[in-house]
N, C-alpha and C positions, 0 to 999 in steps of 0.2 A: 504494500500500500504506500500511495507518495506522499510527500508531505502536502500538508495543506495548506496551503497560500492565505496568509491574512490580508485583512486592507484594514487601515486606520483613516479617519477623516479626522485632521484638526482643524476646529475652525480657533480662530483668533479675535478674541474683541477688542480692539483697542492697541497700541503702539505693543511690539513684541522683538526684542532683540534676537537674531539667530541662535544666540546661546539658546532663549528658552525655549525656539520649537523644537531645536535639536532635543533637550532634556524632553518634551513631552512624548516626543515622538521614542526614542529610547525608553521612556519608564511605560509604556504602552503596552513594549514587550514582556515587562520583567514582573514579577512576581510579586504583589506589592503587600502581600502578609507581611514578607520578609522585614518590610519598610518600618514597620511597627516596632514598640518596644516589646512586649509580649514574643512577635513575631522575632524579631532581633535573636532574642533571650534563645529562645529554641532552637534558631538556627544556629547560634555559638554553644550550645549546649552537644548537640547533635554533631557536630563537626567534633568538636573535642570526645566525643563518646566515639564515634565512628575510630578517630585517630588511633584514642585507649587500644580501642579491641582490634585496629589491625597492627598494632606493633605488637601486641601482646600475642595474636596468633602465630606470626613470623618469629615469636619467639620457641 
């Protein structure tokens, strides 16, 4: 199965520097639990847990 192609529409109200539609367009794609504190906490929990158990395996 292929991947499936997204489309994003941003509109814009009002004066918008390149920087920020780049950023909109970029956070569009990404994962935005992560963004959260909550969301943060878990992802750095989970990374450090993952890490633990694979050097611990290889060992």
């Amino acid at each position: 199965m292929g991947k499936r192609r997204r489309r994003v529409l941003v509109l814009i109200d009002g004066p918008a520097d390149p920087v920020d539609i780049s950023l909109a367009v970029l956070f569009s794609g990404a994962n935005r639990s992560q963004l959260t504190l909550g969301g943060a906490f878990r992802a750095g929990f989970s990374t450090v847990f993952n890490f633990w158990a694979d050097t611990t395996a290889r060992s």
